[in-house]
Structures are given as C-alpha cells and as structure tokens.
mmCIF file of the protein (N, C-alpha, C, O) and its ligand, coordinates in Angstrom:
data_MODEL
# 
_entry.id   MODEL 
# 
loop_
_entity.id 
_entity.type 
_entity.pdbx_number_of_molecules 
1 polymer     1 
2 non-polymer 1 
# 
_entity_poly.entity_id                      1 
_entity_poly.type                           'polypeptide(L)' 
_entity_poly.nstd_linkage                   no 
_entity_poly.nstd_monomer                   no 
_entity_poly.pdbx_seq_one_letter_code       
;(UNK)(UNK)(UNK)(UNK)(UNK)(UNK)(UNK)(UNK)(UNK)(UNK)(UNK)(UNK)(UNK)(UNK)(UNK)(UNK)
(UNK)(UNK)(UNK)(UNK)(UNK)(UNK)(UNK)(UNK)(UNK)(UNK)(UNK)(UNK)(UNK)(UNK)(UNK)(UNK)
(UNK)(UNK)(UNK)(UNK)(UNK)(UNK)(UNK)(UNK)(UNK)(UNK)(UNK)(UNK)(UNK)(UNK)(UNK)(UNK)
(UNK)(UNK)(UNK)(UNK)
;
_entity_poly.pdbx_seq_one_letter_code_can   XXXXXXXXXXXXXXXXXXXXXXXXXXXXXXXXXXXXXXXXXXXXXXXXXXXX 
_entity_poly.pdbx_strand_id                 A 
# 
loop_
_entity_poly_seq.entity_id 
_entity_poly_seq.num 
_entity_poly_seq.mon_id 
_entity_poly_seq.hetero 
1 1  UNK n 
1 2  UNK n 
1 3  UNK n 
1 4  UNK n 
1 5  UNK n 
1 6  UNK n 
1 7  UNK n 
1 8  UNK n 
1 9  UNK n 
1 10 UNK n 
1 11 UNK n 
1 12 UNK n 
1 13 UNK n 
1 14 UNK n 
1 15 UNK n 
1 16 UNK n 
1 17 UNK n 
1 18 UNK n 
1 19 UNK n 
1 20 UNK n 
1 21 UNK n 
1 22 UNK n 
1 23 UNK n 
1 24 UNK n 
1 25 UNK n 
1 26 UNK n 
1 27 UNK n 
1 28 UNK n 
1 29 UNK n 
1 30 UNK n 
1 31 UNK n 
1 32 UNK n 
1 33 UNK n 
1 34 UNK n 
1 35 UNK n 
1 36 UNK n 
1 37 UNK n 
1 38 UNK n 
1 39 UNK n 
1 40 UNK n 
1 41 UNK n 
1 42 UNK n 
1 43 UNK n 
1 44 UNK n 
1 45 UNK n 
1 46 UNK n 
1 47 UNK n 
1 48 UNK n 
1 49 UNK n 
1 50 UNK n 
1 51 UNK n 
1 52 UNK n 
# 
loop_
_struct_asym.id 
_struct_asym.entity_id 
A 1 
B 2 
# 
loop_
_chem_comp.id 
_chem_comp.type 
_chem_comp.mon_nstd_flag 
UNK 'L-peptide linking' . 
ZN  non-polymer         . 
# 
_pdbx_entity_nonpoly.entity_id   2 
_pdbx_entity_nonpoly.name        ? 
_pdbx_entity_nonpoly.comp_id     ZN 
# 
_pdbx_nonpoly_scheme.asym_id         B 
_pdbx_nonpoly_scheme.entity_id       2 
_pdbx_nonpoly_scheme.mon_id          ZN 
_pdbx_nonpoly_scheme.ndb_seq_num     1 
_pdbx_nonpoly_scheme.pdb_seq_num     101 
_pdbx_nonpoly_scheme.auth_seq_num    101 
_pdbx_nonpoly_scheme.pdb_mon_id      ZN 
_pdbx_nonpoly_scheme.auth_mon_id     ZN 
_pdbx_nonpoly_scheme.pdb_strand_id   A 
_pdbx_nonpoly_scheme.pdb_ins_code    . 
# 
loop_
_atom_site.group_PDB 
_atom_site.id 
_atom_site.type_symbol 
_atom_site.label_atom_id 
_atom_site.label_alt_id 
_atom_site.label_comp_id 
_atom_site.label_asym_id 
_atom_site.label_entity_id 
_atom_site.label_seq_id 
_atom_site.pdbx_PDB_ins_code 
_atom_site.Cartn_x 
_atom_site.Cartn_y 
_atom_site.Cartn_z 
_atom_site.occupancy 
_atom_site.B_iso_or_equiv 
_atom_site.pdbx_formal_charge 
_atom_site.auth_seq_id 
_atom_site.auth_comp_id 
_atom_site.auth_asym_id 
_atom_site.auth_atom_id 
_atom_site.pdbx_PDB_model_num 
ATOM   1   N  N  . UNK A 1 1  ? -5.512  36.973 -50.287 1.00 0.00 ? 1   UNK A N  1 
ATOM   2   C  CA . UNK A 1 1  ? -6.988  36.892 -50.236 1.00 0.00 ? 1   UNK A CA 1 
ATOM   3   C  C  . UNK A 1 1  ? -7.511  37.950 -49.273 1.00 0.00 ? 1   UNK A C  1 
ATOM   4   O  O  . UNK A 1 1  ? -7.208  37.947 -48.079 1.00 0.00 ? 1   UNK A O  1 
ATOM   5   N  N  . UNK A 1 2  ? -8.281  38.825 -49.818 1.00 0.00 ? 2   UNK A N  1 
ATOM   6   C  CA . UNK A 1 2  ? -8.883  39.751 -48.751 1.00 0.00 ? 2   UNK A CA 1 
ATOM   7   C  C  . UNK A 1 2  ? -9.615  39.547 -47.557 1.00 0.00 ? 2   UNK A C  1 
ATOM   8   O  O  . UNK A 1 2  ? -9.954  38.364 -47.510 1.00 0.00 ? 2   UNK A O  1 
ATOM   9   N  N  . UNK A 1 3  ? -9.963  40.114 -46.678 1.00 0.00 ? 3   UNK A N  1 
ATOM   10  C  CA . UNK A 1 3  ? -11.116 39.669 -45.674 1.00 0.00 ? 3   UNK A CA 1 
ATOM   11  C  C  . UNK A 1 3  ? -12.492 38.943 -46.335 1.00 0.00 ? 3   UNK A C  1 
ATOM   12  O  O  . UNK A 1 3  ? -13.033 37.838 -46.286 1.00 0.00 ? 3   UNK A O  1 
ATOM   13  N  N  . UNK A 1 4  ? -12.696 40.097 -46.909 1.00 0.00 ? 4   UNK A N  1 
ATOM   14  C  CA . UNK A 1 4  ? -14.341 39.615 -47.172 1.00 0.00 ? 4   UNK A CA 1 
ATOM   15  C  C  . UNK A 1 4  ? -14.250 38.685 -48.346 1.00 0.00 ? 4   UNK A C  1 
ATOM   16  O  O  . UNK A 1 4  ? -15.280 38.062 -48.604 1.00 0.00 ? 4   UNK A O  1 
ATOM   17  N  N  . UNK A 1 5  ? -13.008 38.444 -49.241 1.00 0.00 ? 5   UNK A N  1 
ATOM   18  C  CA . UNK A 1 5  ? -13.560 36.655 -49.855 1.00 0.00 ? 5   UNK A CA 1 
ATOM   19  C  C  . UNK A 1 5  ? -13.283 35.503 -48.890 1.00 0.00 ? 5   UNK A C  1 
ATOM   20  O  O  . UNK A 1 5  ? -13.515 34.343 -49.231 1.00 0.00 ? 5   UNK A O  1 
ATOM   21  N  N  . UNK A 1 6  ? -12.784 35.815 -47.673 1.00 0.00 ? 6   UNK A N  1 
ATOM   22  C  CA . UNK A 1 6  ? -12.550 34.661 -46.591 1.00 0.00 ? 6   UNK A CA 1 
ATOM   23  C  C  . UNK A 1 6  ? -13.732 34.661 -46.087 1.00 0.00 ? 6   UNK A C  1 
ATOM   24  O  O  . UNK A 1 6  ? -14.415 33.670 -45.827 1.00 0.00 ? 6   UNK A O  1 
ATOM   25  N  N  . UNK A 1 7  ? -14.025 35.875 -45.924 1.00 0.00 ? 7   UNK A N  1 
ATOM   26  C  CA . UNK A 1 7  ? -15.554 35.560 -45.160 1.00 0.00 ? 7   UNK A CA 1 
ATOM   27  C  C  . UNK A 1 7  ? -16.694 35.112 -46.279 1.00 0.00 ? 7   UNK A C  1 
ATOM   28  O  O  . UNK A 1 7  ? -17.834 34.831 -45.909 1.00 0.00 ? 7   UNK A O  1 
ATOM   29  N  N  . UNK A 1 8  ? -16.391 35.076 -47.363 1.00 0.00 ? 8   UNK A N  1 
ATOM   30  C  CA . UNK A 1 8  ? -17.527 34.682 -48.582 1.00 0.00 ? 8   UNK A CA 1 
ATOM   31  C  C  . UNK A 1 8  ? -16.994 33.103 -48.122 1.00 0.00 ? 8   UNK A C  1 
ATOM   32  O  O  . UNK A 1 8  ? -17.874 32.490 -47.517 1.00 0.00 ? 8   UNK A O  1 
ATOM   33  N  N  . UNK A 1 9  ? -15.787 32.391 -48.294 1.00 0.00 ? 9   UNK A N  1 
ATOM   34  C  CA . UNK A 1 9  ? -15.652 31.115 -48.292 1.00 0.00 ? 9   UNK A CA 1 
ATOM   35  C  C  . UNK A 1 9  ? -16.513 30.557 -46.817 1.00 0.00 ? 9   UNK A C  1 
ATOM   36  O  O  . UNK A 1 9  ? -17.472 29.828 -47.071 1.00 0.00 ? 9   UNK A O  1 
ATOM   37  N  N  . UNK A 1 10 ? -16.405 30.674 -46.194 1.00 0.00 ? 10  UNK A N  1 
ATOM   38  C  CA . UNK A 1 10 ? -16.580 30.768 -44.726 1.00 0.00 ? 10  UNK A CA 1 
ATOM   39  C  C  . UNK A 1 10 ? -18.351 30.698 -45.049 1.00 0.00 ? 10  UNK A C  1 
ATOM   40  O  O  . UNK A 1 10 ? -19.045 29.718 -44.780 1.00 0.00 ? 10  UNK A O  1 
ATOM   41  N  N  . UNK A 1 11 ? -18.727 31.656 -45.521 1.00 0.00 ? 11  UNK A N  1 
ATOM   42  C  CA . UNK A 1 11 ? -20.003 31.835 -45.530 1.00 0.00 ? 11  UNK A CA 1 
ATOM   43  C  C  . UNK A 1 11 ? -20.659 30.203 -46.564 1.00 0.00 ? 11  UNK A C  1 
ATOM   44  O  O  . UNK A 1 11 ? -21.641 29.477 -46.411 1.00 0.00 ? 11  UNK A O  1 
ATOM   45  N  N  . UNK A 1 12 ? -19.697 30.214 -47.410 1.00 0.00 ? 12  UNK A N  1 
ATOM   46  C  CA . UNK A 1 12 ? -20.171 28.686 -48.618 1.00 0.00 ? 12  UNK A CA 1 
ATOM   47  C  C  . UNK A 1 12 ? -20.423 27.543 -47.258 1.00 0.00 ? 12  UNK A C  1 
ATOM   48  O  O  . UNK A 1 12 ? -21.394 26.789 -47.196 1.00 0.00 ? 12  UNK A O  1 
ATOM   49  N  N  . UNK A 1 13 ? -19.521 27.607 -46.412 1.00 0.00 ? 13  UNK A N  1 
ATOM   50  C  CA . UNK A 1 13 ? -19.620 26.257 -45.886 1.00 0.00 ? 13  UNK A CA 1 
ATOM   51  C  C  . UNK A 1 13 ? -20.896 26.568 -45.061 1.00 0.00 ? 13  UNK A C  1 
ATOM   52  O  O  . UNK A 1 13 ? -21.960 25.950 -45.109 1.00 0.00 ? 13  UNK A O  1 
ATOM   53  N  N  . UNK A 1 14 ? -20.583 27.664 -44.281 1.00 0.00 ? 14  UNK A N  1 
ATOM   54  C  CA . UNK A 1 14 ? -21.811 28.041 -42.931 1.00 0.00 ? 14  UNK A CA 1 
ATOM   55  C  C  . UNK A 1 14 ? -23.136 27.344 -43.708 1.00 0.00 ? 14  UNK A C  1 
ATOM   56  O  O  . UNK A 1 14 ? -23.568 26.269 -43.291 1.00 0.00 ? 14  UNK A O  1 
ATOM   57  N  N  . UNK A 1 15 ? -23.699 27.963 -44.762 1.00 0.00 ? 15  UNK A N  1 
ATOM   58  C  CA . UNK A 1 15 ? -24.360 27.801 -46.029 1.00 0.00 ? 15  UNK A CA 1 
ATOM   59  C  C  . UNK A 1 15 ? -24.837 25.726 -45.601 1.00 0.00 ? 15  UNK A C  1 
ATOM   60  O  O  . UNK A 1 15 ? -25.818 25.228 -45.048 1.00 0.00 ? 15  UNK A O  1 
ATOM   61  N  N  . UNK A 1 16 ? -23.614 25.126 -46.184 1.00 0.00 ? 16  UNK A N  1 
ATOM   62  C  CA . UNK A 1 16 ? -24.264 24.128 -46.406 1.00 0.00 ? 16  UNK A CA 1 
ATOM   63  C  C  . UNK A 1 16 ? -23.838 23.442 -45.435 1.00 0.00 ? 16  UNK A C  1 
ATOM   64  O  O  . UNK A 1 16 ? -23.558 22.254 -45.591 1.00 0.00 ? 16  UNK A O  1 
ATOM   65  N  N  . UNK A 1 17 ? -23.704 24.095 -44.199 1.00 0.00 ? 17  UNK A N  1 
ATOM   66  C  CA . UNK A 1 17 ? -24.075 23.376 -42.785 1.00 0.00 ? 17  UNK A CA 1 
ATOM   67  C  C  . UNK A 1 17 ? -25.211 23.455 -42.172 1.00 0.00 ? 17  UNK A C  1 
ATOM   68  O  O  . UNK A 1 17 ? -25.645 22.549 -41.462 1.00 0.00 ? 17  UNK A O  1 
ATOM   69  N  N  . UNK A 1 18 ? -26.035 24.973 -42.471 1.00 0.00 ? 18  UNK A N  1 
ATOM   70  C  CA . UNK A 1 18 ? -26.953 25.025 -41.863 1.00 0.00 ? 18  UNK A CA 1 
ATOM   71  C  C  . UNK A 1 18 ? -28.370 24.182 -42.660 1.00 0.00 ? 18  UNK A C  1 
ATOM   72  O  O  . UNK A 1 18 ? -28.289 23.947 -43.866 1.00 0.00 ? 18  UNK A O  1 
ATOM   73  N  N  . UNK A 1 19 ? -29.106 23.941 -42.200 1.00 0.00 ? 19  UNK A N  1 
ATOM   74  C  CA . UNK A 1 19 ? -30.538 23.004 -42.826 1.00 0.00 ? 19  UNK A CA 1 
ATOM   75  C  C  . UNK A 1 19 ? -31.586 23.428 -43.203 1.00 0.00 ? 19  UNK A C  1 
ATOM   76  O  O  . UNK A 1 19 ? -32.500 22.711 -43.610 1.00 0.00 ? 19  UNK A O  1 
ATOM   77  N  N  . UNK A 1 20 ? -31.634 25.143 -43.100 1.00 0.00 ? 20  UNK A N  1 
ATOM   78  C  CA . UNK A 1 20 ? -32.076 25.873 -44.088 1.00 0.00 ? 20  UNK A CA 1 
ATOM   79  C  C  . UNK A 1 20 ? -33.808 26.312 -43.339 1.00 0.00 ? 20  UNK A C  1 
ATOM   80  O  O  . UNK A 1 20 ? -34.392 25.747 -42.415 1.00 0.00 ? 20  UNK A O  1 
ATOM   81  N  N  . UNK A 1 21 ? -34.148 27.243 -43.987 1.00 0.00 ? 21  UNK A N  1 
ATOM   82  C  CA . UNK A 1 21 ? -35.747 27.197 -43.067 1.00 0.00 ? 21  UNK A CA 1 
ATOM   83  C  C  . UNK A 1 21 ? -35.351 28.582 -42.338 1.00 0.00 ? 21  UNK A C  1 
ATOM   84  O  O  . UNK A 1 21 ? -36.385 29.208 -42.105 1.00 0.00 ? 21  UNK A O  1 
ATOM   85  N  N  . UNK A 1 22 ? -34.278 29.222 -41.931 1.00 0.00 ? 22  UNK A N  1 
ATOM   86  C  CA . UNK A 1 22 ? -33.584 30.241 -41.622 1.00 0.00 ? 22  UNK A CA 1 
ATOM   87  C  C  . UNK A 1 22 ? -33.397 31.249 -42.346 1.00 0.00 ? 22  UNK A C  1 
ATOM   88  O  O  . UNK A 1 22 ? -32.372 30.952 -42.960 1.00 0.00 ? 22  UNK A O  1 
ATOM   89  N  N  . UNK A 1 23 ? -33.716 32.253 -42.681 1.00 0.00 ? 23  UNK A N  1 
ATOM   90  C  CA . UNK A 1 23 ? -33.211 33.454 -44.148 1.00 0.00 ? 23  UNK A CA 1 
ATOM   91  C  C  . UNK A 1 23 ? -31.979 34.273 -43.180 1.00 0.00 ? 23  UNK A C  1 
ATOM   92  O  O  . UNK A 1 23 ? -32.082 35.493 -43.060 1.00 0.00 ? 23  UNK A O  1 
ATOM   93  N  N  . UNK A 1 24 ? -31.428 33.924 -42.858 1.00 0.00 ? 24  UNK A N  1 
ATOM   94  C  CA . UNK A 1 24 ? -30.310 34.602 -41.751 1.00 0.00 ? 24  UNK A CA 1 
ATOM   95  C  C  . UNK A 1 24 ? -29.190 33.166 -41.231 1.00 0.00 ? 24  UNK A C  1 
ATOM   96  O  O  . UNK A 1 24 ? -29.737 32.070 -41.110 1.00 0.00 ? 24  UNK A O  1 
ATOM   97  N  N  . UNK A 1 25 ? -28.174 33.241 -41.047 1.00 0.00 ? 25  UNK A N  1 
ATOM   98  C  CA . UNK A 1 25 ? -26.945 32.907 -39.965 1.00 0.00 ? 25  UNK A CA 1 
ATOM   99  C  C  . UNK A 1 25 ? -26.232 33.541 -40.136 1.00 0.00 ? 25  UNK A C  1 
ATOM   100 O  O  . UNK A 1 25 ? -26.209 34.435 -40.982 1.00 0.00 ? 25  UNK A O  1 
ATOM   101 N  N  . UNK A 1 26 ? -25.065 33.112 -39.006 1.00 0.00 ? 26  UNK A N  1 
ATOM   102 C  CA . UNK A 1 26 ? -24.051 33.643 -38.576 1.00 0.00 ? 26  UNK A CA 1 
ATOM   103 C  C  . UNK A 1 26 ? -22.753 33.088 -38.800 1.00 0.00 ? 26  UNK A C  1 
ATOM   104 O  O  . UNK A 1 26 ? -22.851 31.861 -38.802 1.00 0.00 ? 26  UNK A O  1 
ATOM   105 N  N  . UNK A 1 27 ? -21.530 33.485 -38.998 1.00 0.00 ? 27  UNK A N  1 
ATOM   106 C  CA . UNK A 1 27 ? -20.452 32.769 -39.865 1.00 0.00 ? 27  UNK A CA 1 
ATOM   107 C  C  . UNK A 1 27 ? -19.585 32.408 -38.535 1.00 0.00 ? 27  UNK A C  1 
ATOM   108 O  O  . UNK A 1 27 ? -18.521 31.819 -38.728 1.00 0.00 ? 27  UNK A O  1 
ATOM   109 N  N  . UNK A 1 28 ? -20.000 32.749 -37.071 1.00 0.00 ? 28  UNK A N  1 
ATOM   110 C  CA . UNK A 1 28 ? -19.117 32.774 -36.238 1.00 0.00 ? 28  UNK A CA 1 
ATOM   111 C  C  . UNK A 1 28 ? -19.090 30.998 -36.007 1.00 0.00 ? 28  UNK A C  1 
ATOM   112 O  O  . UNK A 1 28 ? -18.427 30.043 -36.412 1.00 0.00 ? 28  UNK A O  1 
ATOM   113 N  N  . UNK A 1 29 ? -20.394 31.283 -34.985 1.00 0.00 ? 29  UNK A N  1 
ATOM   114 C  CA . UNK A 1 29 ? -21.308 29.996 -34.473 1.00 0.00 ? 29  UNK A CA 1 
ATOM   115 C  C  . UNK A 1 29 ? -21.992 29.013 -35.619 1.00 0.00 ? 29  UNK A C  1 
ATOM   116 O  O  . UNK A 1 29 ? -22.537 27.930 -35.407 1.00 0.00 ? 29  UNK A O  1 
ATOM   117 N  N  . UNK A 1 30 ? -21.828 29.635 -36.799 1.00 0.00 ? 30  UNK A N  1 
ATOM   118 C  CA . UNK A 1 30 ? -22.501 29.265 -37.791 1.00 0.00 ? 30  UNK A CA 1 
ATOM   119 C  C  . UNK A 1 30 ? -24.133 28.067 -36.980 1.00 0.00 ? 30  UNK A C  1 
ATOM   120 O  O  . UNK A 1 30 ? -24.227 26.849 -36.825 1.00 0.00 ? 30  UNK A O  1 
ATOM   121 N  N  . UNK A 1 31 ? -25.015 29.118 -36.702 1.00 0.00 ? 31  UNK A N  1 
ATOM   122 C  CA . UNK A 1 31 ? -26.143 28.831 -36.404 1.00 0.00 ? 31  UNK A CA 1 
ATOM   123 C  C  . UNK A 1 31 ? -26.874 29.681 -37.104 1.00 0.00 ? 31  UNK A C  1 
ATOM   124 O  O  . UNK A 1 31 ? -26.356 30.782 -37.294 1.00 0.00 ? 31  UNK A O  1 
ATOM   125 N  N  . UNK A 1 32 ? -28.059 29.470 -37.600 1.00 0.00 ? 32  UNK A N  1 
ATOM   126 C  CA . UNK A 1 32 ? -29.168 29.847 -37.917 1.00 0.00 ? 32  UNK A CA 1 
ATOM   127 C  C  . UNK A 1 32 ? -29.546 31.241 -37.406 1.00 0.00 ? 32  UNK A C  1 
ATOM   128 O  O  . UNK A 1 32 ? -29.753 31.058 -36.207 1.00 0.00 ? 32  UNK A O  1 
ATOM   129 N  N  . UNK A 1 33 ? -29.676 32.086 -37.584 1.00 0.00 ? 33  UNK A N  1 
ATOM   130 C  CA . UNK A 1 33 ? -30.950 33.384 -36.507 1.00 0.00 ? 33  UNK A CA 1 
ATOM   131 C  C  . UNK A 1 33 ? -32.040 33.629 -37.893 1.00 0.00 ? 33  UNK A C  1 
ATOM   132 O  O  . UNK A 1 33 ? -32.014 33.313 -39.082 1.00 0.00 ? 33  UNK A O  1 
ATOM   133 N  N  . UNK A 1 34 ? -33.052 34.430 -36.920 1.00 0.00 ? 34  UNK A N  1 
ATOM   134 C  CA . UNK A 1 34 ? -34.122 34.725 -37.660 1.00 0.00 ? 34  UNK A CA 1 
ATOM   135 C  C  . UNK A 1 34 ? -34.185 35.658 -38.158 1.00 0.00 ? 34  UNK A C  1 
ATOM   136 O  O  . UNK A 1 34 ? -34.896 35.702 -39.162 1.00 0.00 ? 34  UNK A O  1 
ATOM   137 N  N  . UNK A 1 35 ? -33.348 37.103 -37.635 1.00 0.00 ? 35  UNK A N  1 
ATOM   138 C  CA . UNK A 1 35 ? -33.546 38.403 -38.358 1.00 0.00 ? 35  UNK A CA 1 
ATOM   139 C  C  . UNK A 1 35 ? -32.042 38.642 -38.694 1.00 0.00 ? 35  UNK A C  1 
ATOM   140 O  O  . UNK A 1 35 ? -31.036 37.951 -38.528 1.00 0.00 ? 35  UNK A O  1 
ATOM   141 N  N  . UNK A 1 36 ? -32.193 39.497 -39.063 1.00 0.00 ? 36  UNK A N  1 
ATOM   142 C  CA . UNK A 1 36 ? -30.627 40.261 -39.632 1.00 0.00 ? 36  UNK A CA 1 
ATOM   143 C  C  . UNK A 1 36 ? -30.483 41.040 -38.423 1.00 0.00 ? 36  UNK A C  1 
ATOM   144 O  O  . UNK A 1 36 ? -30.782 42.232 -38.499 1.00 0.00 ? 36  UNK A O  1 
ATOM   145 N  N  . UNK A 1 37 ? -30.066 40.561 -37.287 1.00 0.00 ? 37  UNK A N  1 
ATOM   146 C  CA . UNK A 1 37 ? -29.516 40.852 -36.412 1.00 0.00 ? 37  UNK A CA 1 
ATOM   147 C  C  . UNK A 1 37 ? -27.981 41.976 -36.552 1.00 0.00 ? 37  UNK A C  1 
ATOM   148 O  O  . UNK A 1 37 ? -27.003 41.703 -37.249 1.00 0.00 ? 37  UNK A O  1 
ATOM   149 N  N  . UNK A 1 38 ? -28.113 43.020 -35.840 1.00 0.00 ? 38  UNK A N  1 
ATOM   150 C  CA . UNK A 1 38 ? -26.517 43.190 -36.018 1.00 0.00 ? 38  UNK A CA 1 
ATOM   151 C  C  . UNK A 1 38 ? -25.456 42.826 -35.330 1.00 0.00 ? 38  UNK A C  1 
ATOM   152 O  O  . UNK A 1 38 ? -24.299 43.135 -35.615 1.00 0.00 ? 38  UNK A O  1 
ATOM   153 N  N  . UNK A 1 39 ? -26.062 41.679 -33.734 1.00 0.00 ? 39  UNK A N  1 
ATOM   154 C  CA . UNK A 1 39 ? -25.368 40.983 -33.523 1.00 0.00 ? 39  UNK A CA 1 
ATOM   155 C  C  . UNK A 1 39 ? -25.458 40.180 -33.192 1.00 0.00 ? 39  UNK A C  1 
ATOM   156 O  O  . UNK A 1 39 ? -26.214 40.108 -32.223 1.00 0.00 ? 39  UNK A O  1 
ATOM   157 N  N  . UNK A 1 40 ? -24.556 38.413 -33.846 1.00 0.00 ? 40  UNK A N  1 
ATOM   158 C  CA . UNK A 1 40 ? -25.597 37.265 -33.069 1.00 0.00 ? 40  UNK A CA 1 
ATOM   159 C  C  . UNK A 1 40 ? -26.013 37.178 -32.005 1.00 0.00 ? 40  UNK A C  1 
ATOM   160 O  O  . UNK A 1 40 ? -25.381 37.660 -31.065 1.00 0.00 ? 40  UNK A O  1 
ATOM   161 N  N  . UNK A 1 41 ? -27.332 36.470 -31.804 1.00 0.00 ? 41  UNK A N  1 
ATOM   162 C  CA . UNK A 1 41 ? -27.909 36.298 -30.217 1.00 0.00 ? 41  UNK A CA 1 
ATOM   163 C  C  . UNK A 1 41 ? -27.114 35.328 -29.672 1.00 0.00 ? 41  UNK A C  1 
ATOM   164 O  O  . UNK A 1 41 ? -26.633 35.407 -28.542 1.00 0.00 ? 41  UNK A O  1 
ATOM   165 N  N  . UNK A 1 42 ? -26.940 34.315 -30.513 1.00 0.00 ? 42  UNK A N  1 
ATOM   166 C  CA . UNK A 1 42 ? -26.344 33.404 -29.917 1.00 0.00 ? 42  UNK A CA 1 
ATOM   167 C  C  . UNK A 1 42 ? -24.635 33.901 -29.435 1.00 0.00 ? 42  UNK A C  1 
ATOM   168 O  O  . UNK A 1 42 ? -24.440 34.119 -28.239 1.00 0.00 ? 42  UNK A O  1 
ATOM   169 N  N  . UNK A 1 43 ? -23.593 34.038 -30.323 1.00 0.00 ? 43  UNK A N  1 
ATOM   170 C  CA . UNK A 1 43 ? -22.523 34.237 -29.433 1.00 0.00 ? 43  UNK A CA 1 
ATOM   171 C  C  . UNK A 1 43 ? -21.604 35.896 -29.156 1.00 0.00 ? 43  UNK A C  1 
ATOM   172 O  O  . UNK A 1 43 ? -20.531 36.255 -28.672 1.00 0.00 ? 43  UNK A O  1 
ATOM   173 N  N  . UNK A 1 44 ? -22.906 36.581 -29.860 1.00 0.00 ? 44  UNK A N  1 
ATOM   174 C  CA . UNK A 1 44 ? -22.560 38.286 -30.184 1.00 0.00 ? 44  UNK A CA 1 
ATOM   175 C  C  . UNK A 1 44 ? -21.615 38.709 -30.623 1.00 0.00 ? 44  UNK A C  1 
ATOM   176 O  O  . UNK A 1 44 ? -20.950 39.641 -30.172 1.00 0.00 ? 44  UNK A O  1 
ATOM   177 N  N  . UNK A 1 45 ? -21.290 37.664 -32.197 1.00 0.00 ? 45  UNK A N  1 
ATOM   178 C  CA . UNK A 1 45 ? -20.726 38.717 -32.497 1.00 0.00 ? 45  UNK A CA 1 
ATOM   179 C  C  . UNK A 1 45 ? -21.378 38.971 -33.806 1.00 0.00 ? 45  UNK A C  1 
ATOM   180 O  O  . UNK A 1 45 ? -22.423 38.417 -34.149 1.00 0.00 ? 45  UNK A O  1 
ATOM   181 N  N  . UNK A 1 46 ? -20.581 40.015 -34.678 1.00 0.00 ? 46  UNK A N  1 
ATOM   182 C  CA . UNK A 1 46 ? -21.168 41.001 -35.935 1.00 0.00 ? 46  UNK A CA 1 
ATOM   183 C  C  . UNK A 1 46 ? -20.832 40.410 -37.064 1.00 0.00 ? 46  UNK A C  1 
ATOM   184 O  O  . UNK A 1 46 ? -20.102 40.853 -37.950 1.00 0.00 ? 46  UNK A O  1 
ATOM   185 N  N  . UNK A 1 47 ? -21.550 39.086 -36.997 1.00 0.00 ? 47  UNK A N  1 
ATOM   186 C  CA . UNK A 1 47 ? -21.172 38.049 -38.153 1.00 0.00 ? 47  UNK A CA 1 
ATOM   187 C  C  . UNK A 1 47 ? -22.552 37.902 -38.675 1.00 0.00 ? 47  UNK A C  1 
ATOM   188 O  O  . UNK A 1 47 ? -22.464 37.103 -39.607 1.00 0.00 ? 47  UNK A O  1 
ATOM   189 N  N  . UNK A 1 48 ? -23.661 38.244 -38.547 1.00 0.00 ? 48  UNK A N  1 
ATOM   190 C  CA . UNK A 1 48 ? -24.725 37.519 -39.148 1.00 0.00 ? 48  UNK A CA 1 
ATOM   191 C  C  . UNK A 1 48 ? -25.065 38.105 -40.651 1.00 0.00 ? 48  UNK A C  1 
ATOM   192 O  O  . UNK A 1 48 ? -25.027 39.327 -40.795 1.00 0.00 ? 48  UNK A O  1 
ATOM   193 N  N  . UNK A 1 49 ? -25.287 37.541 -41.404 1.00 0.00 ? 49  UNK A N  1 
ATOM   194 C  CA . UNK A 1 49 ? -25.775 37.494 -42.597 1.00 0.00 ? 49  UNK A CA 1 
ATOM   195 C  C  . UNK A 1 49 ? -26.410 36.773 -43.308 1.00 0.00 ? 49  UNK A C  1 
ATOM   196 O  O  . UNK A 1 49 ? -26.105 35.581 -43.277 1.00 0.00 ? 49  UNK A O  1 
ATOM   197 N  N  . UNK A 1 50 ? -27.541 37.215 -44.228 1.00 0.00 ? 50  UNK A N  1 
ATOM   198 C  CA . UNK A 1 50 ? -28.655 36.736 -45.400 1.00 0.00 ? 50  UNK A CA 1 
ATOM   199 C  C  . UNK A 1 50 ? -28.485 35.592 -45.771 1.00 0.00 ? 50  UNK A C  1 
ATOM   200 O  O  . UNK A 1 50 ? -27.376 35.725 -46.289 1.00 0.00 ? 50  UNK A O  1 
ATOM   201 N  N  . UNK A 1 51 ? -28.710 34.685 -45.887 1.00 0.00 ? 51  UNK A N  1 
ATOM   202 C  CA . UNK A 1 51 ? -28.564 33.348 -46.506 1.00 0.00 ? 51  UNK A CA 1 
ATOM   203 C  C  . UNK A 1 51 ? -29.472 33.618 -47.639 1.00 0.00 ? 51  UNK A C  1 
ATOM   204 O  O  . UNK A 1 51 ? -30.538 34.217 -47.501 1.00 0.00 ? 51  UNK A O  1 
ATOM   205 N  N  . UNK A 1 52 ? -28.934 33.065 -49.001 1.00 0.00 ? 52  UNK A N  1 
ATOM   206 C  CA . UNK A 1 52 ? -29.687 33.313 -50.323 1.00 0.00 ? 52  UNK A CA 1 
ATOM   207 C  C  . UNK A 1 52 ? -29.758 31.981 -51.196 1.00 0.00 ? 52  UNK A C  1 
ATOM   208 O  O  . UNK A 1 52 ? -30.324 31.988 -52.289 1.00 0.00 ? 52  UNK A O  1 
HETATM 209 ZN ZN . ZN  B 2 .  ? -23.068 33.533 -33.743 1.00 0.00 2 101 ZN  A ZN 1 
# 
C-alpha cells in the first residue's frame, strides 16, 4: 500500500470523526482547522487537508 492510500484511509476516518462545519482538518491531531493551512496550528505538522 503506498503512502498516500494510507493517508486516504486515515483521512476516511479523520472524516467521520470530525463533526463537520470545518472545510479543512488535519490527519495528524485529526482536529478541525479553518484554512488550508500548510501547517497544523494545532500540532504543526504538514497534514492538513480539504474535507469534501
Ligand atoms: Zn494537527
């Protein structure tokens, strides 16, 4: 399995952990942010991405 379909799985759960209202989290902390940060605020790292 490559990186980035681990990080797609990773991202399914982040997904339906977070409660939505957010167009952004992060796969680290899997928390919420507000922009497309390039790095989370919360624990810095270069995990954040689009929630769709
Ligand atoms: Zn984070």
């Amino acid at each position: 399995m490559s990186l980035f379909e681990k990080a797609g799985e990773q991202f399914q759960e982040t997904k339906e952990t977070l409660l939505g209202g957010d167009d952004y989290g992060c796969l680290s902390c899997e928390r919420a942010v507000e922009e497309d940060y390039e790095h989370c605020p919360h624990c810095g790292e270069p995990t954040v991405v689009p929630l769709e």
